[in-house]
Each structure stands twice: as C-alpha cells, then as structure tokens.
C-alpha positions in Angstrom: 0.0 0.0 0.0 1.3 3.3 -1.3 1.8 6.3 1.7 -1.0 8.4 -0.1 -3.3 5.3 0.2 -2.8 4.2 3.6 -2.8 8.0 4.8 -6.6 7.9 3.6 -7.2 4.5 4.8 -5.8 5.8 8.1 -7.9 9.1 8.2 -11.6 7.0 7.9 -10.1 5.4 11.0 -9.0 8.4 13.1 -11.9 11.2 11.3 -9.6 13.5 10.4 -11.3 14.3 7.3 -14.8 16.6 8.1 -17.1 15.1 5.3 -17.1 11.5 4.6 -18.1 12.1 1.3 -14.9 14.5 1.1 -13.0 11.1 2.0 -14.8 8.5 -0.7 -14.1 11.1 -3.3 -10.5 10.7 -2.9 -10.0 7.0 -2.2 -11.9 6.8 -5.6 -9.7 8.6 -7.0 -6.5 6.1 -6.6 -9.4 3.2 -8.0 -9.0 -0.7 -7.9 -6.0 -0.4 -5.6 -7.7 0.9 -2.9 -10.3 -2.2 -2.4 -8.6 -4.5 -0.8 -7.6 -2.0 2.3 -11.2 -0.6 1.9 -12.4 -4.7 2.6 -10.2 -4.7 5.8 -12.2 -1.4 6.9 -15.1 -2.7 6.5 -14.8 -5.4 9.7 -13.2 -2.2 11.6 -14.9 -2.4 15.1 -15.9 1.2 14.7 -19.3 1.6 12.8 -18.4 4.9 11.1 -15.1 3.6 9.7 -17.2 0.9 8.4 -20.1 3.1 6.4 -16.8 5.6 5.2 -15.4 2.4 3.9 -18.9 0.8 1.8 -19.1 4.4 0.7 -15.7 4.2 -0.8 -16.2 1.3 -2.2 -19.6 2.3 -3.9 -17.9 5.3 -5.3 -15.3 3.5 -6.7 -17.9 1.5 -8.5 -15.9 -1.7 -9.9 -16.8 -5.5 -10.1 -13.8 -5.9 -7.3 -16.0 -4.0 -4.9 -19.0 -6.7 -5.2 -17.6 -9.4 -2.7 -16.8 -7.1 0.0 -19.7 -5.1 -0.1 -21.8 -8.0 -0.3 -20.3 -8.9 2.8 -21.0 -5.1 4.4 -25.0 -6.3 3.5 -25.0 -8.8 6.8 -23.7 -5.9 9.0 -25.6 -5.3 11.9 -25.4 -1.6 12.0 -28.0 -0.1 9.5 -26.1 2.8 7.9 -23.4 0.3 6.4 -26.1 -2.1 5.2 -27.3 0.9 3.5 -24.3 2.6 2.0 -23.4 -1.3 0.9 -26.9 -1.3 -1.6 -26.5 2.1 -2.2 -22.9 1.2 -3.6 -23.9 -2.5 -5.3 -26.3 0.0 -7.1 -23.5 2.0 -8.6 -21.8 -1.3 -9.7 -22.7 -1.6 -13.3 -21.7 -5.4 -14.1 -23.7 -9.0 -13.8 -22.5 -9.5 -10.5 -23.8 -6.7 -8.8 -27.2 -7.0 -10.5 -27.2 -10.7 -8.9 -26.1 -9.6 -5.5 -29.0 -6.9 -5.8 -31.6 -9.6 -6.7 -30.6 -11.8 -3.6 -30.7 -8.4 -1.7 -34.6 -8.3 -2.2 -35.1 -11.5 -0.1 -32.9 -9.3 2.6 -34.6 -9.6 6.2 -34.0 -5.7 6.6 -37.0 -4.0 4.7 -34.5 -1.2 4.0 -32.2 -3.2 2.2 -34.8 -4.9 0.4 -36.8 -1.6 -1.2 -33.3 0.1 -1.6 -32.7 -3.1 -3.7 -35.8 -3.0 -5.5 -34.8 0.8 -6.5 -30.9 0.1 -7.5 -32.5 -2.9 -9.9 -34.7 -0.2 -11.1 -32.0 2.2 -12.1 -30.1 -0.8 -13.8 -32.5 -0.6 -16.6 -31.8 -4.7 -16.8 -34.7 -7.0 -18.2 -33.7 -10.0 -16.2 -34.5 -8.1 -13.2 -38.4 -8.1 -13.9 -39.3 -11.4 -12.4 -37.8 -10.7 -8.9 -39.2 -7.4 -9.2 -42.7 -9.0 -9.5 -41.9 -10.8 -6.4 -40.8 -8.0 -4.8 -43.8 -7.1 -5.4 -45.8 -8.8 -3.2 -44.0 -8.4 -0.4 -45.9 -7.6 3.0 -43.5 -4.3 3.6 -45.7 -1.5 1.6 -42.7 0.8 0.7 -40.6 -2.6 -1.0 -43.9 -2.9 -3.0 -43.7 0.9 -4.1 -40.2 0.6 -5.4 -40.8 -2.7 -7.0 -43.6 -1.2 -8.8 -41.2 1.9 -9.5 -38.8 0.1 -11.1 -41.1 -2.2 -13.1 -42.0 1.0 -14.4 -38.4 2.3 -15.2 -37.4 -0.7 -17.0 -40.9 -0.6 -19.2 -40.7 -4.5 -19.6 -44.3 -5.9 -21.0 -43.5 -9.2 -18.8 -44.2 -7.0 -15.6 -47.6 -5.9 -16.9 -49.9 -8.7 -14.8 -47.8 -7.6 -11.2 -48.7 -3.7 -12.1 -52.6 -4.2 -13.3 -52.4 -5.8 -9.7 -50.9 -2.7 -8.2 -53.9 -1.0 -9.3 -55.7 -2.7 -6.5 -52.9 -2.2 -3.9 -54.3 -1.4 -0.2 -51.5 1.7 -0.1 -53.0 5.0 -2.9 -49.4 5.3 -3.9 -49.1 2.1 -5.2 -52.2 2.4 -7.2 -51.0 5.4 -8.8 -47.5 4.6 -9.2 -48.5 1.5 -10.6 -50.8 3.4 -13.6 -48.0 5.6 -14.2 -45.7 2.6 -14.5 -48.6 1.1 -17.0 -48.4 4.4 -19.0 -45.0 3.9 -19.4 -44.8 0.5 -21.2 -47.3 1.9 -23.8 -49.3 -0.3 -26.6 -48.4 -3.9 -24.9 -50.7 -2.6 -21.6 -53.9 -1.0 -23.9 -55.8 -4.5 -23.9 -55.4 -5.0 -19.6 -56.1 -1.4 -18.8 -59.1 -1.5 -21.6 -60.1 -4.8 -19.5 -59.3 -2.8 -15.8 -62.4 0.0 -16.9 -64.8 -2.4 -17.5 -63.9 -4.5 -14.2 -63.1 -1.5 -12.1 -61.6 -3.0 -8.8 -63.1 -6.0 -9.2 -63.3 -8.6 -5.7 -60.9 -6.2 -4.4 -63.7 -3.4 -4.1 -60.9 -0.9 -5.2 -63.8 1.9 -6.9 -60.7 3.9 -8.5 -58.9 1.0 -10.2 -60.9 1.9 -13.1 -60.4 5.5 -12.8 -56.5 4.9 -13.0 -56.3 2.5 -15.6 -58.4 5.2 -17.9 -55.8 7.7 -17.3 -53.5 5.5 -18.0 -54.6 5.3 -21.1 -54.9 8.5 -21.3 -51.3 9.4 -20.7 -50.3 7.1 -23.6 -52.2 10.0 -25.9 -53.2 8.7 -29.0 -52.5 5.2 -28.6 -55.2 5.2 -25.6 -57.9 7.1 -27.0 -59.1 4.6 -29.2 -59.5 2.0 -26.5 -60.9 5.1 -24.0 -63.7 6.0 -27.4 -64.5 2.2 -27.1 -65.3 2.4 -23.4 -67.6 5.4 -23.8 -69.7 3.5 -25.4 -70.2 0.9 -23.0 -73.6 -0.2 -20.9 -72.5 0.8 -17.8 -73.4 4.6 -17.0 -70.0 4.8 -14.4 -67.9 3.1 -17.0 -69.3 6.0 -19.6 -68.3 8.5 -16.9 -64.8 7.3 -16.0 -64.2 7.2 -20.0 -65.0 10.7 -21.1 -63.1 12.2 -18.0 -60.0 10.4 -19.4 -60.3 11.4 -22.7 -60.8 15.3 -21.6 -57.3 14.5 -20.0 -55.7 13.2 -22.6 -55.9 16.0 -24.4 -56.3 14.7 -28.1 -58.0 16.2 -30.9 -58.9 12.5 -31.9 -60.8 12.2 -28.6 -63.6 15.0 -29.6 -66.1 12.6 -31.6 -66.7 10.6 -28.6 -66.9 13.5 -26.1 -69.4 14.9 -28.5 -71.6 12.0 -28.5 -71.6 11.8 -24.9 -73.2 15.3 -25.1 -76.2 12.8 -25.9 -76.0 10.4 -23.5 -79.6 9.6 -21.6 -77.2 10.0 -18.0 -77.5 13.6 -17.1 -73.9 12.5 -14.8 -71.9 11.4 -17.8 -73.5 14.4 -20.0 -71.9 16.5 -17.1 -68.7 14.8 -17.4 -68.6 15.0 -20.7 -68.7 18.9 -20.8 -66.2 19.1 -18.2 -63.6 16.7 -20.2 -64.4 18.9 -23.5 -63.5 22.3 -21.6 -60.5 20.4 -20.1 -59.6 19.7 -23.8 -58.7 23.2 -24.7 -60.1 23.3 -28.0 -61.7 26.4 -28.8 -64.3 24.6 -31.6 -65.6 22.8 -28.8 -66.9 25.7 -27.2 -70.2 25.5 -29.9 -71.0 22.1 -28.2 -70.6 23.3 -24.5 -73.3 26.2 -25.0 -76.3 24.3 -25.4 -75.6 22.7 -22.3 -76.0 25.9 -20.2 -79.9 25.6 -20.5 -80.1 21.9 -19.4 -82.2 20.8 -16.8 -79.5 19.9 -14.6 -77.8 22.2 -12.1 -75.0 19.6 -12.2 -74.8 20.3 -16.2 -75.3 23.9 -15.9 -72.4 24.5 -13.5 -70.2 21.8 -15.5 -70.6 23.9 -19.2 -69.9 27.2 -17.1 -66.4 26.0 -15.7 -65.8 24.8 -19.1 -66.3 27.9 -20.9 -64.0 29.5 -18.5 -61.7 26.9 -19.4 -62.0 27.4 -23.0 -61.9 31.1 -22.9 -61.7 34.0 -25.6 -62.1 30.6 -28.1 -65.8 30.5 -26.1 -66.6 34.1 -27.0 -68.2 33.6 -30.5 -70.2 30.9 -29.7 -72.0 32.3 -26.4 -72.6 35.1 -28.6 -74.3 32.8 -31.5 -76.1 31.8 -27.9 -77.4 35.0 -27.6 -79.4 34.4 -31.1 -81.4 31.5 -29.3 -85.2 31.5 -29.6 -85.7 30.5 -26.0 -85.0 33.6 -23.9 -83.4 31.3 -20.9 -80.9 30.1 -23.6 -79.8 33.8 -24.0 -80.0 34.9 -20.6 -77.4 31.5 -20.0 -75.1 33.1 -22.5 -75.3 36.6 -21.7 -74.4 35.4 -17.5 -71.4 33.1 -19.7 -70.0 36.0 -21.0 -69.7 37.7 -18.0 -68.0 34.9 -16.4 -65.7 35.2 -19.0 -64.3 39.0 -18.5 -65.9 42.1 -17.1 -68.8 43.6 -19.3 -66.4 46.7 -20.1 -63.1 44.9 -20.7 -64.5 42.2 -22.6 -64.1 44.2 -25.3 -60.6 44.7 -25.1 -60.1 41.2 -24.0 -62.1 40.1 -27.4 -59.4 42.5 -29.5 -56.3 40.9 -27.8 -57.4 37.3 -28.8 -55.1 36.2 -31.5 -57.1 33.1 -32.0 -60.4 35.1 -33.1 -60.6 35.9 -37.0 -61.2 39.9 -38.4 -64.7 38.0 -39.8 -65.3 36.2 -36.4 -64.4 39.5 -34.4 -66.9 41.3 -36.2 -69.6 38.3 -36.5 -69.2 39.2 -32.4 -70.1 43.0 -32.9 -72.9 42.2 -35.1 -74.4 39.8 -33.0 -73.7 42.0 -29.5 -74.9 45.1 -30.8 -78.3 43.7 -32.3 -78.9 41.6 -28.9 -78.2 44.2 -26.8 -80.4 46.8 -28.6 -83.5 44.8 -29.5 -83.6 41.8 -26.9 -87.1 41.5 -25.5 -86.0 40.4 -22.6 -84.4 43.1 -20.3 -82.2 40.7 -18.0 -80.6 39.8 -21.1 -79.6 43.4 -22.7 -78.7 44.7 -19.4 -76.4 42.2 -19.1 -74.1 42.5 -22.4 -71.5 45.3 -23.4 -72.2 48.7 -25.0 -71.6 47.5 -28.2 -69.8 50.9 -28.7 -67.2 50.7 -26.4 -66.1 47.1 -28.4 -66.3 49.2 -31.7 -64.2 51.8 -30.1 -61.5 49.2 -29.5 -61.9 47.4 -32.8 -60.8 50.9 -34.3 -57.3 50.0 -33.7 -57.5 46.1 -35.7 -55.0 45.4 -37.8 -57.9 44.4 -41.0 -59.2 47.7 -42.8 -62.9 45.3 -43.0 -62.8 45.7 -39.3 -61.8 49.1 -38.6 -64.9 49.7 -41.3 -67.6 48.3 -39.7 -66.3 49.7 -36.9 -66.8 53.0 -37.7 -70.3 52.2 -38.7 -71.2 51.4 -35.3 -70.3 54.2 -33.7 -71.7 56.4 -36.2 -75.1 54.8 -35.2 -74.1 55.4 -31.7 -73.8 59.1 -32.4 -77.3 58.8 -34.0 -78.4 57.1 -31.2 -77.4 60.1 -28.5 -78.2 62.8 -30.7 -82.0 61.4 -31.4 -82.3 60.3 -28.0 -82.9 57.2 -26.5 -85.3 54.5 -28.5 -85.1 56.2 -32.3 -82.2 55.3 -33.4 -82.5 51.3 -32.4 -83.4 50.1 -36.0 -80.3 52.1 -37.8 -78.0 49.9 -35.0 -79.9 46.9 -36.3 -78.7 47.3 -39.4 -75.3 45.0 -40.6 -72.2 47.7 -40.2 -71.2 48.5 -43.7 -67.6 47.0 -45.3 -67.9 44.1 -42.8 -68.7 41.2 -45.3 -70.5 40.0 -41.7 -72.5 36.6 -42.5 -75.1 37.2 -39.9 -77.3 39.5 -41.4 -80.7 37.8 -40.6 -79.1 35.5 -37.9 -80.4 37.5 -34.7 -84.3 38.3 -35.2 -85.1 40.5 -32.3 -87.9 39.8 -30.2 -91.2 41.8 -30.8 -92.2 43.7 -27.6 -95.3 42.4 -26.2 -98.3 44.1 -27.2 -99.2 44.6 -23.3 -95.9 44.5 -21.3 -96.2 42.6 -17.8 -97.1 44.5 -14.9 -93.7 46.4 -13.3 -91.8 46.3 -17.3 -92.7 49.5 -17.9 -92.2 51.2 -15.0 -88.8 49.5 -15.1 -87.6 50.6 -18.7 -88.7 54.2 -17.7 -86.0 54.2 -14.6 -83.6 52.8 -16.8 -84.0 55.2 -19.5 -84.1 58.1 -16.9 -81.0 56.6 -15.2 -79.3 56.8 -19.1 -80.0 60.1 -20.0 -78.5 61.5 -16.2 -75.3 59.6 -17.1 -75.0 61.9 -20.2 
C-alpha cells in the first residue's frame, strides 16, 4: 500500500477528514488499488469507519468491490447495510445486479426496497421477475419501489404484477402503478381497456378503473381509441370514467366521442362529458358546451360554465351565437357566460387581444352583440351585455381595414343614437355595419315587444332610461 493510500485508509479510522463524502471522493480517485484495504475497513470495530469504507467502495464502483460489499450487507449496524446497496447499485456489471436480486429476499426491509430501486436504475430486463416478487411483499414501501422500477425498465412481462398494483391497499401504489402502466405503452392498452370495465373487481378498489383510464390516457393517442371504445359501454360509471379520461388526454382525436356523450340519456356522464371537453382546450368545442348551459340539470349547468371559462376568448363567438337563441333562458345562460368570461367593459378589449379570433369572427361578435343588446325582448338579457360601442371603439385599432370599417359604422349609429335620443335610433344599430362582409345578417331576429308588457316592465324601462340620460 502506497503512503497516499494508507494515509486515507488511516484518516476513515482516526476522522480527520470533516465530510465522509470529502473522503470517498479521494480513495476513488487512486481506484482498484484501494479495495482491498477498503475490505479490511469494513470489519473495523468502529461503525463509522465501516459506512466511510462501503461508501468508498460504492464510489469507486468496480466488479472488485461486489464481494466485499456484499459482505457489508450482513452488517448489523444499518447505515453500512445501506451505504453497501447504495454502492452494489452504482456497480454496473452481472455481478452486482445478482447480489441486488438476492438483496430483495434481505430480512432488513431497508435493504430490500433500496434493492428493488438500485435494480430499477439498472434498466436490466432480467430483473423483472424478482421485481414482480418484490412485489408482493408484505412491507408497503418494497412494494412501491418494485412497482417503480417495473416502471423504469418498461418491460411488458411485468404488466400482470402492475394491473395488480392497481388494486394495492396503499394510494401510492395504485397510482404509481398506472404511471408505470403508461410507461410501457401499446403492450398494456388491452389489460387497462379490461381494468375500466372491471373497475376494482373482488378487491372493491372503486378507483382502479379511474386509473387504468388515465392511463390510457397518458399514452395520448395510442389510448384514445381504446378510451372511445369504453364510452360507449352499458354501464353509465364506465361512460363516466371514459369521457373524463379522454378530456385528460388532451387529443383532438378524442372530440367525436366527447361529443356524442353530449347525448347520453345519464345527465352525470353528459356532465362529465362537458367538463372533459373544456379540459380539452379546444376552442371549436366551445359550440358544443353552449347548449348545455340551459339543461335541466344544475349539475350540467355549473359543468358547461367552468368549461367555458376553461375554454376562454375561443368560447366568446359561440355564447354570442347563444345569444341568437329562440328560447329567452338560452340567451339569458349566454349573456351570464359572458360575463363569467371577463368584465362587461373589458370584454371588449379582451375580445381584441385574442389572437385566436378571426377579423370576420371579431366582427360576427359586434354584429351579434350590438343587435342583442339593442333589440332583446327580454331586459335581464340586454342589461347584461357590453355597450356594443365601447367594443367598436376598440376594434378601431384592428390590424384588418374590414374591421376598422364596420367599426366606424357602429359608432356612427351610436352618435345617432345620443343625438336622437334614446329609442329612435334602435333600428339604424340593427342594421349590418357596412364593409364588414358579416354573414349574420338575418341571424339575430329580435324579439317583438309584447303588445301589453307585464305589470312592473314599464315602470322598469322608464327608470332605466331616466338613469341613461343622467349619465349623459
């Protein structure tokens, strides 16, 4: 032994160096020759000259260090048992990977999931069967890094041990064991397609189902196929547990089956489908959501509101084709969307900055708010939309000349409006703004006033008229 070597060897013993970690650094540095004194530390009758020395050995990482730190496994302190896995872990060679595997059967659960882990890591397909066993083992954190490492290696022979991990009695098994699932890919689709149907099966597990679907839906477009199949199944729950995993996968292929959930005869999965298309992101799927805002369920109703918030300024143009509806509950539902959306007065600003809304669409939107909000029958409908105005004052600044055109328009029947006074100049703002190529002309027919106005209307539209020429 060389003096630099044996003055290292000699400072584990006597602590002169502060950090052990300062020490393992630079036995490793001098390599093979310094295992064999390392293997004489490591029956030192002082425990932390006996860690120092596995974690020397570890760092030095070589097919020599297997023997002794195989021995360091039987040690009776737990700290050198631990920095011995820790460093058969860093050992990359057949050996070590054996030592590892006869580690799992360890009587120290310690030893056994810091095993299970290192075997992991290794990436080795010859690991997956004592993994599996590992797997069953009665210590709960050995079977959450054997179900980690099946998951790290991806191997399709450990798929029967994870769809068992579904139904684990620990949550982070199940869940680890879906993500592991998600990992191998196309080999898993059939079991997990299987799992939806079965949901926890004897086990009684009710969100084995629930995991396997998003599963499948972390696979993307592999899964959605097998997710479309399971919305149409029997079973109501099965529907629902389907069209909540295809809202999280996030696929554009996954839109025809949301859509015909829309239709389902369970008002629940209807609800979850509506959810799953606002979690989708997809601003076309905002002209599905609408109609669900007047459904007879409060359930529904609630669902299609989060989701236009979801969906955003893509939401805009349809709740404003809403506001078109025959039924005056279906417009009163859009107008209350919109203003979930953004503030009545910085909506239209809001509208202007969307990047994802066409000149035609942005002035489809004008069209459709100005002729609403003007002519609505119903007054809890036009009190609740924009000046239409104030959004052609801020479609003066778009970057299309068609725009900035009809634009203008507006607001010169605005000026009309306020010069006339209020109520004769409502059918020149029903007219389509001029330059705007706008295809809506005929698309809003205003409600006719009722010939006799219920008792309280009039009284009502005379304060707010009052209140509107006071503000000028």
């Amino acid at each position: 032994m060389d003096e630099r070597l044996f003055r290292l060897v000699s400072s584990l013993r006597l602590g002169d160096l502060a950090m052990p970690s300062a020490a393992a650094e630079a036995i490793a540095g001098i390599g093979v020759a310094a295992v064999a004194p390392l293997a004489e530390a490591l029956a030192d009758p002082d425990r932390a000259v006996r860690w120092r020395a596995a974690e020397a050995l570890g760092a030095i990482a070589h097919a020599r260090c297997v023997e002794p730190l195989v021995r360091a496994l039987s040690d009776g302190d737990a700290l050198v048992r631990r920095r011995a896995v820790e460093g058969l872990g860093r050992v990359r060679c057949a050996a070590a990977a054996d030592a590892l595997t006869r580690a799992l059967r360890h009587a120290d659960g310690e030893v056994r999931w810091r095993a299970a882990g290192a075997l992991g890591r290794s990436d080795r397909a010859d690991a997956v069967p004592p993994l599996c066993a590992a797997a069953r083992d009665a210590d709960a954190h050995v079977r959450l890094r054997a179900v980690e490492a099946l998951g790290a290696i991806a191997a399709p022979e450990g798929i029967a041990t994870l769809m068992r991990g579904l139904t684990d009695s620990a949550p982070a098994i199940r869940t680890c064991a879906a993500v592991a699932l998600a990992r191998i890919g196309e080999p898993a689709v059939d079991s997990l397609s299987r799992a939806i149907v079965r949901g926890g099966g004897a086990t009684r597990r009710p969100d084995a189902g629930t995991l396997a679907a998003d599963a499948l839906a972390a696979m993307g477009p592999l899964g959605v196929p097998a997710l479309a199949e399971a919305a149409r199944h029997p079973n109501a729950a099965v529907r629902q547990v389907a069209a909540r995993a295809l809202g999280r996968s996030r696929d554009p292929a996954a839109m025809p089956a949301l859509i015909l959930l829309l239709s389902d005869t369970d008002q629940a999965v209807r609800a979850r489908a509506v959810g799953a298309l606002g979690e989708m992101g997809d601003p076309g799927a905002a002209e599905f959501v609408v109609p669900a805002l007047v459904d007879g369920g409060a359930e529904l109703r609630a669902e299609a509101r989060r989701a236009l918030q979801a969906l955003g300024p893509g939401a805009v143009l349809a709740l404003a084709r809403g506001l078109a509806a025959p039924c005056a509950e279906a417009r009163r539902a859009a107008a209350r969307a919109l203003l979930d959306l953004a503030d009545p007065h910085e909506l239209p600003r809001w509208l202007l900055a969307d990047a994802r809304l066409s000149p035609r669409h942005r002035m489809e939107t004008l069209d459709l708010l100005r002729r609403v909000r003007y002519a609505d029958g119903d007054l809890r409908v036009r009190c609740r939309l924009p000046a239409p105005a104030a959004y052609a004052e801020s479609l003066l600044a778009d970057r299309d000349a068609a725009v900035r055109g009809g634009a203008r328009a507006v607001l010169d029947c605005a000026r009309l409006v306020r010069a006339r006074g209020p109520g004769c100049g409502d059918r020149a703002l029903l007219r389509p703004a001029r330059g705007t190529g706008c295809a809506t002309e005929g698309l809003v027919r205003p409600a006719e006033p009722p010939a006799e106005p219920p008792m309280g209307r009039g009284l009502v539209c005379r304060l707010v008229a009052r209140w509107r020429r006071r503000r000028r």
